[in-house]
C-alpha positions in Angstrom: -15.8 -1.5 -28.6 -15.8 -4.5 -26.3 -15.1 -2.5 -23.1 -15.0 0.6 -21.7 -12.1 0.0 -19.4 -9.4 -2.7 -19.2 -7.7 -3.0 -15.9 -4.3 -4.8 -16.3 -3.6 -6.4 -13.4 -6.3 -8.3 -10.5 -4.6 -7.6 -7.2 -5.9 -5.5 -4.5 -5.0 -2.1 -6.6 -6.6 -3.1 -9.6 -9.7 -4.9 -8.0 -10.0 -1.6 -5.8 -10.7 0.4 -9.0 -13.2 -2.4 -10.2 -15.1 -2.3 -7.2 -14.7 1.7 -7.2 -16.6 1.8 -10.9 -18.7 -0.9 -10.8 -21.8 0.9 -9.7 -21.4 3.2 -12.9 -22.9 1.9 -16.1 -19.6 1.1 -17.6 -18.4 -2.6 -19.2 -15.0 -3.5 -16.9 -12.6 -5.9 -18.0 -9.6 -6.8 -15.5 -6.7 -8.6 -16.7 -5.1 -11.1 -14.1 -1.9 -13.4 -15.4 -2.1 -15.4 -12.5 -4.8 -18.0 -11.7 -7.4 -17.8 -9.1 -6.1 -18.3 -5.4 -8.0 -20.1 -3.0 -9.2 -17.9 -0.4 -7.7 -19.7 2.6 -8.3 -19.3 6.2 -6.2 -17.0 7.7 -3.7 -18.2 10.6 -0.6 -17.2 12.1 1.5 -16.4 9.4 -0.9 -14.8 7.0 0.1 -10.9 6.3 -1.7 -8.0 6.7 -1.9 -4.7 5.4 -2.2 -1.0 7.1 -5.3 0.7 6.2 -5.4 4.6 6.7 -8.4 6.3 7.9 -8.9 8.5 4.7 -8.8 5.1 2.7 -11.2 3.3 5.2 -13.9 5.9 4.5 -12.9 5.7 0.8 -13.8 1.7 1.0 -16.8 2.3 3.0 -18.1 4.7 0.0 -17.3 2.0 -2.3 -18.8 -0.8 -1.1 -15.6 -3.1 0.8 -15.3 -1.7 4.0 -18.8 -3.7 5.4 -16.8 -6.9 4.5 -14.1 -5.9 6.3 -15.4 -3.9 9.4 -15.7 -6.8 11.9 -12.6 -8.3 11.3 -10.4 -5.6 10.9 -8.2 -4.1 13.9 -7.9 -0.8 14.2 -4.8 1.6 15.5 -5.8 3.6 18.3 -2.5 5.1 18.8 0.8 5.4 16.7 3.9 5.6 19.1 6.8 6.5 17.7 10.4 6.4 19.4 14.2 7.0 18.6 15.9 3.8 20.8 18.5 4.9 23.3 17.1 8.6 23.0 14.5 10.2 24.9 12.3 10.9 21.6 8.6 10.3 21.5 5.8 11.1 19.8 2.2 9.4 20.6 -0.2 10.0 18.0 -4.3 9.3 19.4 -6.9 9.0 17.6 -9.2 10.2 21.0 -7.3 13.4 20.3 -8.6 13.6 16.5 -11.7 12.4 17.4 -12.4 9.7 14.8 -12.7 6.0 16.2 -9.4 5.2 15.1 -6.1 6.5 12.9 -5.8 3.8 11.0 -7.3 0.0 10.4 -4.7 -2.9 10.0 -6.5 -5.9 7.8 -5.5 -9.6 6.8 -4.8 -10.3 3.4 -7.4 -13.0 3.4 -10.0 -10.7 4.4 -9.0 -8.1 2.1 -9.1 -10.5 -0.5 -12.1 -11.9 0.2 -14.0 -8.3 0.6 -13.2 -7.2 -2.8 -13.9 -10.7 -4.0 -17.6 -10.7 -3.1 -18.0 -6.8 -3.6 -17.3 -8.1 -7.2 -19.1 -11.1 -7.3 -22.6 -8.2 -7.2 -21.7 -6.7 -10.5 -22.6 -8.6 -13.8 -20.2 -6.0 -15.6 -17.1 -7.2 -14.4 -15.5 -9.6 -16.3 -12.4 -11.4 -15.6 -9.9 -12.7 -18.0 -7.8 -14.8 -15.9 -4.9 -16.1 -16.3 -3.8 -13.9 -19.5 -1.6 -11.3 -19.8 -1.3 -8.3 -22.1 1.6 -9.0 -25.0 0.6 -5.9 -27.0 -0.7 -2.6 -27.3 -1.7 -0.5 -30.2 -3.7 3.0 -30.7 -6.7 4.3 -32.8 -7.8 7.8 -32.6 -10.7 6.3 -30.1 -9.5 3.6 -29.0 -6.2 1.0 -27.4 -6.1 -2.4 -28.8 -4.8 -4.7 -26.4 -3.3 -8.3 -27.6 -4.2 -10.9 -24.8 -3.2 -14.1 -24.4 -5.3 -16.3 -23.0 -5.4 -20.6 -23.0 -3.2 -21.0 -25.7 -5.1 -18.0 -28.0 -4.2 -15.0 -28.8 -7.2 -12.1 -29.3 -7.7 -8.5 -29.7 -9.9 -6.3 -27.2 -10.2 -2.4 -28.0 -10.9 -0.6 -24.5 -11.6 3.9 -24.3 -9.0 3.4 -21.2 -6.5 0.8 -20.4 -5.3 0.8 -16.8 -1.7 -0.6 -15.8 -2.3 -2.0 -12.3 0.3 -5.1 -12.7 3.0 -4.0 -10.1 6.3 -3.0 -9.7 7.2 -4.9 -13.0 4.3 -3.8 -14.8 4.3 -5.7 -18.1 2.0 -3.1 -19.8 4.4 0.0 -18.1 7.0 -1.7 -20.1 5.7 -2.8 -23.5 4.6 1.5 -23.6 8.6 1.8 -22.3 7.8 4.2 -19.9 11.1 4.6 -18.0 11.4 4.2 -14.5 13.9 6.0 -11.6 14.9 3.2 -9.3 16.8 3.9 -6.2 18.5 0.9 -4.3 18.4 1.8 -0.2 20.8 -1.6 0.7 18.0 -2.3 3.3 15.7 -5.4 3.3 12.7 -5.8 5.2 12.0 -9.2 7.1 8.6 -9.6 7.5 6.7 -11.8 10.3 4.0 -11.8 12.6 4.6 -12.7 16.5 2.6 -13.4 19.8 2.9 -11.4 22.1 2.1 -12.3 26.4 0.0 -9.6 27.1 -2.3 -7.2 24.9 -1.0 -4.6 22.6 -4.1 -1.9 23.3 -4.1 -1.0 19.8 -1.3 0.8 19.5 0.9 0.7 16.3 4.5 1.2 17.2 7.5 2.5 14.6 10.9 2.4 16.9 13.6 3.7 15.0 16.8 1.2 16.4 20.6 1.0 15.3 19.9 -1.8 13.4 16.8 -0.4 11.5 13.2 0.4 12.2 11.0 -1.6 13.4 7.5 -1.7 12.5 4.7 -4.1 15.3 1.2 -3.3 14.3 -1.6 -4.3 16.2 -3.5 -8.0 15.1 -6.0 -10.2 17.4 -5.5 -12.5 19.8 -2.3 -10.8 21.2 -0.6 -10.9 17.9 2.1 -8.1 16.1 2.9 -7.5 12.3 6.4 -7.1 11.9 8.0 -5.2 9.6 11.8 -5.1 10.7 14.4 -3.0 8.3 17.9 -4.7 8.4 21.2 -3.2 6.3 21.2 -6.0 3.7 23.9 -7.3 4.5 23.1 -8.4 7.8 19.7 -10.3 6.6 20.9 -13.6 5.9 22.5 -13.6 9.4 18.8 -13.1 11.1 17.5 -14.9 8.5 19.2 -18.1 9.7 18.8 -17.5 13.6 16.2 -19.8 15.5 12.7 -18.6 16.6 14.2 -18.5 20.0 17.2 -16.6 18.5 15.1 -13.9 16.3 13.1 -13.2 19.4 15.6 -12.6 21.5 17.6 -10.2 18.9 14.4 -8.5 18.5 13.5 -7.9 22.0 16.8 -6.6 22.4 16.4 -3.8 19.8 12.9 -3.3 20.1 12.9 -3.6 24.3 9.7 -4.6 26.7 7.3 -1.8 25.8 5.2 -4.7 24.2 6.2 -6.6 27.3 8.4 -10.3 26.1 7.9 -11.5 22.7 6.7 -15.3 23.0 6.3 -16.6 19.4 7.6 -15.5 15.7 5.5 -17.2 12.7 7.5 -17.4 9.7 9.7 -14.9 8.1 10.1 -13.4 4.8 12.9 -10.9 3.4 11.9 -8.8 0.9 14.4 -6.1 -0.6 13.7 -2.4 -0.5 13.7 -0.1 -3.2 12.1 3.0 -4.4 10.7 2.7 -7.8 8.9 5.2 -9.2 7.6 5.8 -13.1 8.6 9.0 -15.1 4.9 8.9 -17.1 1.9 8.3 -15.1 -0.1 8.3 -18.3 0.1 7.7 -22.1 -2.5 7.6 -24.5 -5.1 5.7 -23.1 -2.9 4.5 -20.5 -3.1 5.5 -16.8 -0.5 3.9 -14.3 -1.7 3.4 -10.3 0.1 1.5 -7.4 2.9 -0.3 -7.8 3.0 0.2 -11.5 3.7 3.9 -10.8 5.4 3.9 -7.4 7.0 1.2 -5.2 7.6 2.9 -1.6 10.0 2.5 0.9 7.6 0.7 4.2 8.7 2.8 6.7 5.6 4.9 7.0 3.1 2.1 5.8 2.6 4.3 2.7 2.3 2.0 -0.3 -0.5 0.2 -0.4 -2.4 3.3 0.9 -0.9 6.0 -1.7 -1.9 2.9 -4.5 -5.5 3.8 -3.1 -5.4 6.9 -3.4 -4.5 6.4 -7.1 -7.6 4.6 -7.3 -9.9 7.2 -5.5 -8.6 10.0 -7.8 -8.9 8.0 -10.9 -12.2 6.7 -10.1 -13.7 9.9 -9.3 -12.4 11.7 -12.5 -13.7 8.8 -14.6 -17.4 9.3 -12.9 -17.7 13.0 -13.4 -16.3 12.0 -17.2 -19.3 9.3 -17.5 -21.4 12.3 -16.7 -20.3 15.0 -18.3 -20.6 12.5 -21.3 -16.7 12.8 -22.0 -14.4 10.1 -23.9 -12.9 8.4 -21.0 -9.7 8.2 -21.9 -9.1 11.3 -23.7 -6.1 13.4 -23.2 -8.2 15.9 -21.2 -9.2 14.1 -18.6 -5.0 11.8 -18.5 -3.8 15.1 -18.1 -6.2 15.5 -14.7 -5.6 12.7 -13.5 -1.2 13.1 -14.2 -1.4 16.8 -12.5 -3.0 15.9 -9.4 -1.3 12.3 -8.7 2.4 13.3 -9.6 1.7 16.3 -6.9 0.4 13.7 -4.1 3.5 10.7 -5.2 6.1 13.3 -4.7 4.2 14.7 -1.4 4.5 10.9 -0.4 7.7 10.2 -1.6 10.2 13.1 -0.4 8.3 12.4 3.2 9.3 8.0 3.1 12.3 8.7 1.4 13.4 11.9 3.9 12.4 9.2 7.0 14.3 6.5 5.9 17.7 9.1 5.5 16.4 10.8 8.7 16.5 7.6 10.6 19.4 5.9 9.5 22.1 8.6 10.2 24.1 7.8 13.2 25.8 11.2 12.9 25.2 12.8 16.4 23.3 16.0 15.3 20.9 14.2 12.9 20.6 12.1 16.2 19.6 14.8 18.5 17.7 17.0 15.9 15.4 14.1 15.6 15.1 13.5 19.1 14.2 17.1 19.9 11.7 17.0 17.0 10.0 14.0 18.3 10.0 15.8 21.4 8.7 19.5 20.1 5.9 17.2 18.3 4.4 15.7 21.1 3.7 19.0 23.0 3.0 21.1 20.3 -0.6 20.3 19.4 -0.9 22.6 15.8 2.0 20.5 14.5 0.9 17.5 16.3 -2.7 17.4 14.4 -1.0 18.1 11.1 1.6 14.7 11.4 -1.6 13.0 12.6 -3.4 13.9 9.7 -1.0 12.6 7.6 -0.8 9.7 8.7 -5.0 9.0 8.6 -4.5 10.1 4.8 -7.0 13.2 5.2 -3.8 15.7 4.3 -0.9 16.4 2.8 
């Protein structure tokens, strides 16, 4: 057998897993179609991910997090409001007493910490660029067909792991079907300078025109993630900088004091995807091969980690217990307690986003009373908190 697991896909999910099982004695393969990037410094416009406590401390375990820890900024409060309502929950991480709720990192420096977390382990190999054109079975064993420079070879793996994203080319050759579900919205994505400091806090303001994600960078700098209707996009789309800011800070208002600068903007489409088969034999699907989320509660990226943490885990005590890796026994594990946490994680983005977008005057005020009952009931309070850091459902 040339390896004991194949990870199809080299982005931040898939190299996540590598760097989760690279300490066991285990012969890794991952499986990148694209060629190598060029780490670049980051600047203004580079974009940057929201890292949950829970998956902070699973990175530190791992190996990642001492690459990150210096750069990274971390969330010391969440604050969230209804705009035009009196609604408002503050989530602190003083009041959960951890050093912070959450950790929001570049993608250079994410790159970068799993890159040389890698570079340590001599069992790692990576096929890059080739893709996967095949799959086939044995009673021990998947054969995967890659294509790689013009060749085409066979490599037989215990446990083949679709990690390629939304459009997952080995979710698709196993024609695993997929539920999609089309929310007209469209994210625009961008970071801007701010005059004065943000303090650390992460804010989700919930506006007529959509919510409106700023989390906390250096040097008096905001990620934004800004959900529009789609069909107003290409409108704000085409506005200046000056004109952008200015429609921003109107349906955002001065609790971050006045907006001075927007870097550039990206629109990306929102939908929720989510696969009907987490596994098949030999096949395990995590991140965005098995779900695609909605960004309203900075859930994807994180819930992809969690895939990785449950996965990993169940593939050490396997190891140990001297168990075929990719035997039904331990796919069925790893299906049972996944599909439980992606439906936790998707009734609670998806019930946001319809909470949130109803202009209907009773969904209004029930939200604005809940916001309200949250922030001075401290039982309920610690349990939003919580789930939010990733430490429970």
């Amino acid at each position: 057998m040339d390896y004991d697991i194949v990870i199809c896909g080299g982005g931040l999910v898939g190299r996540s897993l590598a760097c989760a099982l690279a300490k066991l004695p285990l012969r890794i393969a991952i499986v990148e179609a694209l060629s190598p990037q060029i780490t670049h410094q980051a600047d203004f416009d580079t974009r940057s991910f929201a890292l949950s406590y829970g998956n902070v401390l699973f990175l530190e375990r791992i190996g990642v997090w001492e690459y990150l820890a210096d750069s990274a900024v971390p969330i010391k409060t969440i604050h969230v409001s209804d705009r035009g309502h009196s609604g408002i929950t503050r989530l602190k991480a003083s009041e959960q007493r951890v050093p912070a709720l959450g950790y929001i990192t570049l993608a250079p420096d994410l790159n970068q910490a799993l890159q040389q977390t890698l570079l340590q382990y001599p069992n790692i190999t990576l096929l890059c660029p080739a893709t996967v054109t095949a799959i086939d079975y044995t009673a021990s064993e998947a054969i995967l067909s890659i294509q790689q420079s013009q060749q085409s070879y066979p490599i037989r793996t215990q446990l083949a792991i679709a990690a390629d994203g939304t459009h997952s080319t080995l979710r698709q050759l196993l024609k695993i079907p997929v539920k999609q579900y089309n929310y007209d919205q469209t994210a625009i994505i961008a970071n801007i300078g701010l005059t004065r400091s943000h303090h650390n806090v992460a804010y989700e303001r919930f506006t007529q025109q959509g919510p409106i994600a700023l989390l906390p960078l250096s040097e008096q700098r905001c990620g934004l993630v800004w959900t529009l209707k789609s069909e107003q996009v290409a409108r704000v789309m085409d506005l200046t900088d000056e004109q952008f800011l200015t429609e921003l800070q109107l349906a955002f208002g001065y609790r971050l004091g006045r907006f001075a600068r927007v870097g550039k903007r990206f629109a990306y489409p929102l939908q929720l995807w989510q696969a009907q088969q987490l596994t098949k034999s030999r096949v395990a699907l995590i991140g965005n091969a098995a779900h695609t989320l909605h960004p309203i509660a900075g859930q994807g990226f994180n819930l992809g980690l969690r895939d990785v943490a449950a996965l990993a885990a169940l593939l050490e005590q396997a190891l140990i217990q001297g168990d075929d890796l990719g035997s039904k026994i331990i796919l069925d594990r790893y299906k049972h307690q996944q599909t439980q946490d992606h439906r936790h994680y998707i009734r609670f983005t998806d019930g946001l986003v319809k909470l949130f977008t109803n202009s209907l005057w009773p969904i209004e005020l029930a939200r604005n009373i809940g916001l309200q009952t949250l922030n001075v009931i401290p039982r309920l309070k610690k349990k939003l908190t919580r789930k939010a850091m990733g430490l429970a459902l």
